[in-house]
N, C-alpha and C positions, 0 to 999 in steps of 0.2 A: 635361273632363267628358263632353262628347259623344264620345270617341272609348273612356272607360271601358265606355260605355251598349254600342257597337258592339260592343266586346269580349266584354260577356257576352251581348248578345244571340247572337253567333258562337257563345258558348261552352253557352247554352242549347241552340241547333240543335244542336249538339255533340252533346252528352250525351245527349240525347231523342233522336238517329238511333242506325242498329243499330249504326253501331260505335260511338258514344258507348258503348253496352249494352255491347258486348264491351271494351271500353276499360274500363269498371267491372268487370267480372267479371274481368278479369286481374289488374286493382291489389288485388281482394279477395282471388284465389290466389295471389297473391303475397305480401300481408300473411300469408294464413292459414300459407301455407310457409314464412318468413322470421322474423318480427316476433310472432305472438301467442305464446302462453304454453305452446300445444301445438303447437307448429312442428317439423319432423322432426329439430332438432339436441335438442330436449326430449325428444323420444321416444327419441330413441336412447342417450341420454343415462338415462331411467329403465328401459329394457331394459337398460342396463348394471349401472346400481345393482340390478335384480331379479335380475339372476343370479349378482352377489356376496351378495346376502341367501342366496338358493339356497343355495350353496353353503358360507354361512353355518349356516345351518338345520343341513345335510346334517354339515356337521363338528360342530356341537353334537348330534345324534343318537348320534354316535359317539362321542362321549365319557359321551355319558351311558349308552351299552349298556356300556362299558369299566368307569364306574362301578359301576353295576348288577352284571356280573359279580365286581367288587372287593367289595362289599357282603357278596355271596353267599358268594364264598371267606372274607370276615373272620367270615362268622355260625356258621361251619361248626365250627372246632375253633379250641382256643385258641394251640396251635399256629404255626397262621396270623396271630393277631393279634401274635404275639410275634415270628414274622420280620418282617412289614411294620414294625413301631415300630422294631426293629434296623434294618432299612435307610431306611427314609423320617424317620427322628424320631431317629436315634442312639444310641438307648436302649442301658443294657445289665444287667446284672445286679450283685448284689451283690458278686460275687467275678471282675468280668473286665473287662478294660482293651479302650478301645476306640480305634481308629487310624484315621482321615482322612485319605485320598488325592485328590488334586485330577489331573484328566484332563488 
């Protein structure tokens, strides 16, 4: 018991002297860099995820101005809506045969 009392008496002097202070403030940056929950493998790790979002964003942009202009061509003449069904949907007419080729 008495040599437990010594110990933290030691370990109180410790900690209440200046390096005890900097002895605490190391184990704190080192928690905070290592161990919490915004530590720099986190951050680096949601700077990763942000620039596949990005880049997400940035390809859905372009598909939807692709759309947009598909829109516009299909509004235009009938035409137009008549090749796209022939090629994207198979369509064809009453009097003609349609043929399927695989790439």
């Amino acid at each position: 018991m008495k040599k437990f009392k010594r110990f933290f008496n030691y370990l109180k002097y410790f900690l209440l002297s200046k390096y005890g202070f900097i002895f605490i403030f190391l184990l704190f940056f080192i928690w905070l860099i290592f161990f919490d929950k915004n530590s720099i493998k986190e951050q680096k790790r949601l700077a990763k995820e942000n620039t596949e979002l990005k880049k997400e964003i940035e390809n859905g942009k372009k598909i939807i101005e692709k759309d947009k202009l598909l829109i516009k061509a299909l509004s235009d003449s009938l035409d137009v809506i008549e090749k796209y069904a022939r090629e994207h949907y198979q369509m064809k007419a009453a009097n003609e045969d349609v043929y399927l080729f695989d790439k």
